[in-house]
C-alpha positions as CSV (number, residue, x, y, z in Angstrom):
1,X,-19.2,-70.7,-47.8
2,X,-16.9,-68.5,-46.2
3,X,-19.0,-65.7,-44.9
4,X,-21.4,-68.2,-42.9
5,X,-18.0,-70.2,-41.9
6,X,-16.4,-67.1,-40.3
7,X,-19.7,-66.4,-38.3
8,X,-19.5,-63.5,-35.9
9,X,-18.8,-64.6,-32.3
10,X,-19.4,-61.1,-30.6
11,X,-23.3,-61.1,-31.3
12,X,-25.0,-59.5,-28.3
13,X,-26.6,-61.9,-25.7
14,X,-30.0,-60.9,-27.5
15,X,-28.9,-62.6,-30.9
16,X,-27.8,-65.5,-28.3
17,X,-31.3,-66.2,-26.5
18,X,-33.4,-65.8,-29.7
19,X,-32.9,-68.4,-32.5
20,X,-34.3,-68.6,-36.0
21,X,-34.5,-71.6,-37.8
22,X,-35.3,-70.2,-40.8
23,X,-33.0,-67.8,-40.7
24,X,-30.5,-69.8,-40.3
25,X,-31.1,-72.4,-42.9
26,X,-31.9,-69.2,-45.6
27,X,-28.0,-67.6,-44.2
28,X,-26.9,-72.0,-45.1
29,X,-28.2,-71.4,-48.8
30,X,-27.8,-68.1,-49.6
31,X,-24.1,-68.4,-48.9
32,X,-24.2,-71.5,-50.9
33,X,-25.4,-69.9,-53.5
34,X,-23.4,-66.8,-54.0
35,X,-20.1,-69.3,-53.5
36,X,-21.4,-71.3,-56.1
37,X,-22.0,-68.4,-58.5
38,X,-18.5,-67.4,-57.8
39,X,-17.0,-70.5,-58.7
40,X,-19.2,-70.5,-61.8
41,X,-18.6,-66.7,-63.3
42,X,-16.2,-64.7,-61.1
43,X,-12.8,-65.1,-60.2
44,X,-11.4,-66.6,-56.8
45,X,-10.6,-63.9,-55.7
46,X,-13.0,-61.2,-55.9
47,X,-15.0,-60.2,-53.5
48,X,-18.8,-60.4,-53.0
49,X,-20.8,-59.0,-50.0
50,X,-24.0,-59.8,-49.0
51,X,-25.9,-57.3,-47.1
52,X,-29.1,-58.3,-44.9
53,X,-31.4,-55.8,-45.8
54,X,-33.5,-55.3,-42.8
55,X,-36.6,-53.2,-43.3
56,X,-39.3,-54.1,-41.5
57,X,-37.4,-56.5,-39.4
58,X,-36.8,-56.9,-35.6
59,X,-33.6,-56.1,-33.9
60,X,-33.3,-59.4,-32.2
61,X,-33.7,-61.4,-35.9
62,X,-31.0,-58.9,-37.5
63,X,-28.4,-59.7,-34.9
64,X,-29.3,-63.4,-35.3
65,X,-28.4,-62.8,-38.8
66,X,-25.2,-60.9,-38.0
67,X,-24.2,-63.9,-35.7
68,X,-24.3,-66.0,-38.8
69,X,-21.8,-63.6,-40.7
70,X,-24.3,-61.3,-41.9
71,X,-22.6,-58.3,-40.9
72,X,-23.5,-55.6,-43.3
73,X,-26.9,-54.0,-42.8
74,X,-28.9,-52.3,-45.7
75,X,-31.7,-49.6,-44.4
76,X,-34.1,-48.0,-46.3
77,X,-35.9,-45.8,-43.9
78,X,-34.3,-43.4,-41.6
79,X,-37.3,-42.9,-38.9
80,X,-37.1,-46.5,-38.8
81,X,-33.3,-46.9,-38.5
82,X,-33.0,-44.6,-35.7
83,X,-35.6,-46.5,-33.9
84,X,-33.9,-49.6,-34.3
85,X,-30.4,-48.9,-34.2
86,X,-29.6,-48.6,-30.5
87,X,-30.1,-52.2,-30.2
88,X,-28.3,-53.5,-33.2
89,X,-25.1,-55.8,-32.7
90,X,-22.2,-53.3,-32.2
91,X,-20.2,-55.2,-35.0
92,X,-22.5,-54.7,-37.7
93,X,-22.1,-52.4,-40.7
94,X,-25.0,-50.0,-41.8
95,X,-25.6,-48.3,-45.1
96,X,-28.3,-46.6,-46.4
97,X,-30.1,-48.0,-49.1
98,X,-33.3,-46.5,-49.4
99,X,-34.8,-42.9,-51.1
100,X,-33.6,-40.2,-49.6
101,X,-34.4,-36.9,-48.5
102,X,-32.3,-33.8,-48.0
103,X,-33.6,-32.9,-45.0
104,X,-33.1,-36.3,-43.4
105,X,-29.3,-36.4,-44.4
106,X,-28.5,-34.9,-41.0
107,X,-29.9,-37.9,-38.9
108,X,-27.4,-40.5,-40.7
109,X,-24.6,-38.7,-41.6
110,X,-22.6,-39.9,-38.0
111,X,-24.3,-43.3,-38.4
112,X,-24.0,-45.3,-42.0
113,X,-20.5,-46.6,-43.5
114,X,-22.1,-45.2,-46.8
115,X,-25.3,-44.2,-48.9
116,X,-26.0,-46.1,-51.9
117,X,-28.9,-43.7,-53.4
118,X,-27.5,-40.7,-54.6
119,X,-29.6,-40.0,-57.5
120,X,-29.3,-35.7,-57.7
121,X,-26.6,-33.3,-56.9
122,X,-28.8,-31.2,-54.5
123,X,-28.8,-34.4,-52.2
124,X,-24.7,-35.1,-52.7
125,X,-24.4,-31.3,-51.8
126,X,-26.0,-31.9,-48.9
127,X,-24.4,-34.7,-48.2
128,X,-21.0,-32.6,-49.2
129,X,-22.2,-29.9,-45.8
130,X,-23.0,-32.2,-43.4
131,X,-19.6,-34.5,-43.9
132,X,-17.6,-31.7,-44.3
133,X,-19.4,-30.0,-40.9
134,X,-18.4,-33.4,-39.1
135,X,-14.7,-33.4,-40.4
136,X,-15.4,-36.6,-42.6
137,X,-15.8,-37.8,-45.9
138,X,-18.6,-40.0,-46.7
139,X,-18.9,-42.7,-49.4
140,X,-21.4,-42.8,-51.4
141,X,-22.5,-44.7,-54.5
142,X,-24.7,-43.1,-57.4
143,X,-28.1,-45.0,-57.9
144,X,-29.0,-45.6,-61.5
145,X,-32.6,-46.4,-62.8
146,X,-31.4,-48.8,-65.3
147,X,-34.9,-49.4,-66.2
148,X,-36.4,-46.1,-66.4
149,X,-39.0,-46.7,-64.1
150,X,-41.1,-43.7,-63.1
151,X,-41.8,-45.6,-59.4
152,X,-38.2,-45.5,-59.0
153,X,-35.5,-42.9,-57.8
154,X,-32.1,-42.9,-60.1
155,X,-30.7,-40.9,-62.1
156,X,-31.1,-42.0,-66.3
157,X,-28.4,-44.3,-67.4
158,X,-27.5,-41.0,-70.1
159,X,-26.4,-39.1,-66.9
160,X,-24.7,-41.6,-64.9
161,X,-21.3,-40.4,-65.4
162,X,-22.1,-36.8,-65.5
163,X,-23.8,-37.4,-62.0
164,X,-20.4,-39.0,-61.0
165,X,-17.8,-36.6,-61.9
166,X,-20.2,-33.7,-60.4
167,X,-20.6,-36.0,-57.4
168,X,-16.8,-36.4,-57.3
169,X,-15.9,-32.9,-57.3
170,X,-17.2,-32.5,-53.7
171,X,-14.6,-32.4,-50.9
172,X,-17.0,-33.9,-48.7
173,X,-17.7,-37.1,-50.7
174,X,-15.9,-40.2,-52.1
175,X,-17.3,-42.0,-55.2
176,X,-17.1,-46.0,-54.6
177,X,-19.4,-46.7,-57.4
178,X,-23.1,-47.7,-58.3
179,X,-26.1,-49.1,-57.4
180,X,-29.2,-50.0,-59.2
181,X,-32.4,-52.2,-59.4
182,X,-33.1,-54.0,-62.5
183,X,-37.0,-54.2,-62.8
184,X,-38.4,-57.7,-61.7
185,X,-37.7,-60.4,-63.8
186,X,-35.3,-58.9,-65.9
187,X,-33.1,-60.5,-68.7
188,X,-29.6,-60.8,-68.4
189,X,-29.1,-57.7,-71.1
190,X,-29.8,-55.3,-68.5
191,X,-27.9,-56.4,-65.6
192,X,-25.4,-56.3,-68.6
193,X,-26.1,-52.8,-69.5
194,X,-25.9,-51.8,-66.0
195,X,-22.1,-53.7,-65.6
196,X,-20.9,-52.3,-68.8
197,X,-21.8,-48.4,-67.3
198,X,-19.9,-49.6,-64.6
199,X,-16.7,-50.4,-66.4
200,X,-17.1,-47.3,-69.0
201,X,-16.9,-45.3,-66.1
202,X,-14.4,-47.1,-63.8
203,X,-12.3,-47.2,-67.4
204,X,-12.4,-43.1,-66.7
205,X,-9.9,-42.9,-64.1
206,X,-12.0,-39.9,-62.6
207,X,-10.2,-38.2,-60.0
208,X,-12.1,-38.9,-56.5
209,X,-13.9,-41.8,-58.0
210,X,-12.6,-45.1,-57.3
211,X,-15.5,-47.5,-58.8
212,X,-14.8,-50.1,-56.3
213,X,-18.5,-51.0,-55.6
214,X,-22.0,-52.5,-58.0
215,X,-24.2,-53.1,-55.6
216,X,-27.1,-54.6,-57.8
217,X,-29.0,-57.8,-57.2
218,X,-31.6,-58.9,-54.7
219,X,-33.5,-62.1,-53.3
220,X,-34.9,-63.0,-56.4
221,X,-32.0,-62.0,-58.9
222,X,-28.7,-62.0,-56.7
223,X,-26.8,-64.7,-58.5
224,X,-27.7,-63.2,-62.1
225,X,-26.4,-60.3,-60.7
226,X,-23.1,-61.7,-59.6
227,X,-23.0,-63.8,-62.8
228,X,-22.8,-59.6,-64.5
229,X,-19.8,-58.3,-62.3
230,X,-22.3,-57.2,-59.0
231,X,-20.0,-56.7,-55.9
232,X,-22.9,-56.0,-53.5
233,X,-25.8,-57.9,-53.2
234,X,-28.9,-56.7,-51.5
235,X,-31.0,-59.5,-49.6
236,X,-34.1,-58.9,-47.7
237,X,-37.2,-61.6,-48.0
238,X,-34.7,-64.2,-49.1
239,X,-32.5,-64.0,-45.9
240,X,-35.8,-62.8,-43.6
241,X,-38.9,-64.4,-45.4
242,X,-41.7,-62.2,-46.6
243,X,-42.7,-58.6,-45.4
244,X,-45.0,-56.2,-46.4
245,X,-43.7,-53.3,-49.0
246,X,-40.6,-55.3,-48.9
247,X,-37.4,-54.2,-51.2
248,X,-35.0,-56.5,-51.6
């Protein structure tokens, strides 16, 4: 259980004073369980992450969380990220998870490590301006609605890779891979449709596209997920317990 072993010792004095049972005991068995699924269907020594997604949540319970070892952050909202982040644990990692809008790009552009739902070129453009405007390059991952839901963003599995290489052509923009959310209770074929885009297109050798990164899996599928080559899970009301309009 090596990301609850190496817990983060830095947490502010507000992760300190408030503890959480039940967070704590859900960090214990989540960790156990991704380990396990490891030992079971991945190599030794690949790499999993497990990100606390926190929407909904209060500051003071994410940094309990990050304390554990919980140090990547997945947000959906941006209003609500900007209200909360001032009093997040400075070691913590944020990306953005969640729809979003072009017109909101500017208010997270200095703020999150990288955005997982790209699902259009007009918002990587934008994307493209804003990085290139603050001398960086943002990562970014290409969201794919692997069940072609019409409640969900993501661009069709058909146009994955076309989305990718247009993506990819941006100065502004790195390509680290994909992300997707199987429909709830999904068979293991599509979490093994979803791995096998990922490989067809990390088998491309695209040039600015380094396919380092399947984020896919949540609290109720995560170790399916890993079990079909996920590299990032998403954990929300398995880590934090139930919330309204809750995604992950």
């Amino acid at each position: 259980m090596k990301m609850c072993s190496e817990a983060n010792r830095s947490a502010k004095t507000s992760a300190q004073d408030n503890y959480f049972p039940d967070v704590l005991e859900s960090c214990k068995e989540i960790c156990y369980n991704i380990e396990n699924a490891k030992a079971k269907w991945r190599k030794s020594d690949e790499v999993i992450r497990a990100m606390a997604v926190t929407k909904t949540v209060a500051p003071e319970k994410i940094n309990f969380a990050v304390a554990q070892g919980f140090t990547l952050l997945g947000e959906n909202r941006v209003q609500e990220y900007l209200s909360k982040k001032d009093f997040y644990d400075k070691s913590a990692e944020v990306q953005f998870i969640g729809h979003l809008q072009t017109n909101k790009v500017k208010y997270i552009i200095n703020d999150v490590t990288l955005i997982q739902s790209v699902d259009n070129l007009k918002l990587a453009q934008e994307i493209n301006r804003l990085a290139l405007k603050n001398n960086k390059v943002m990562d970014v991952l290409v969201e794919i609605n692997i069940g072609d839901e019409a409640t969900k963003s993501g661009v069709s599995a058909d146009m994955a890779e076309e989305l990718v290489r247009q993506a990819a052509e941006l100065p502004g923009i790195s390509v680290k891979g994909l992300m997707a959310i199987p429909p709830v209770g999904s068979g293991e074929d599509v979490f093994d449709k979803m791995h096998g885009i990922f490989l067809r297109v990390k088998e491309k050798s695209i040039p600015g596209v380094s396919m380092d990164i399947l984020s896919m899996g949540m609290s109720g599928d995560y170790e399916l997920a890993i079990k079909h080559g996920s590299t990032l899970v998403r954990i929300g009301t398995k880590l934090f317990g139930a919330r309204k309009y809750l995604e992950g």
